[in-house]
C-alpha positions, 0 to 999 in steps of 0.5 A: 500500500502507498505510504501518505504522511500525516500532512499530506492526508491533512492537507487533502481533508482540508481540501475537500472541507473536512475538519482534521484531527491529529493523533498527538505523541506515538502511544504504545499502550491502550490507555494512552492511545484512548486518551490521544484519541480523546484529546485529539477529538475533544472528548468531553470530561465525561469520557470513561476510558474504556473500549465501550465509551470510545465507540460512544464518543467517536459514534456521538461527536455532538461537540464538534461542528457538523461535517466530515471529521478525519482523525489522522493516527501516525504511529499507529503502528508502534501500538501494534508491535507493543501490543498487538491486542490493544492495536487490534481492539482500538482499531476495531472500535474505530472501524465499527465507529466509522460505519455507525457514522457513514450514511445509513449507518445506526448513528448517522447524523450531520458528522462523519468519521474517517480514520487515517493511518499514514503508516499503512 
């Protein structure tokens, strides 16, 4: 697969009117990775740090403006070769999320959700 950096899927987001949200740092475990991901879409204080509450939050985005939302995740990868189990969980809950937001899905509204991973 093409390897695209970080800005440069940034830039082609904010090309199309997307609103881009960036994975700070490179967290290696699942509870940073939660928390990156929180900071990166401006979960509220409410957040429960678990796998259940990620999906609520990503599948929710009320806080954030209507539209298209791109969170970009760099590094992903040292995640799976820290933990191979907690990459695969905190992607499969980023995959479900996408799907619920996508038109027809179960939670679509006026935000969508696209996930970005420049490693692969």
């Amino acid at each position: 697969m093409d390897h695209t950096d970080s800005k440069t899927l940034a830039e082609s987001a904010h090309a199309r009117g997307a609103h881009v949200h960036l994975v700070d740092g490179h967290p290696t475990d699942k509870m940073s990775t939660m928390e990156a991901i929180a900071a990166a879409l401006s979960f509220p204080d409410y957040f429960g740090r678990n796998l259940d509450a990620l999906y609520d939050c990503l599948t929710d985005l009320s806080w954030l403006p209507g539209g298209e939302h791109v969170l970009i995740w760099g590094g992903a990868d040292l995640l799976k070769e820290a933990d191979p189990r907690a990459y695969l969980a905190i992607r499969s809950v980023l995959s479900d999320a996408e799907r619920a937001l996508a038109a027809g899905g179960d939670r679509a509204d006026s935000r969508r959700l696209t996930v970005a991973f420049p490693d692969d």
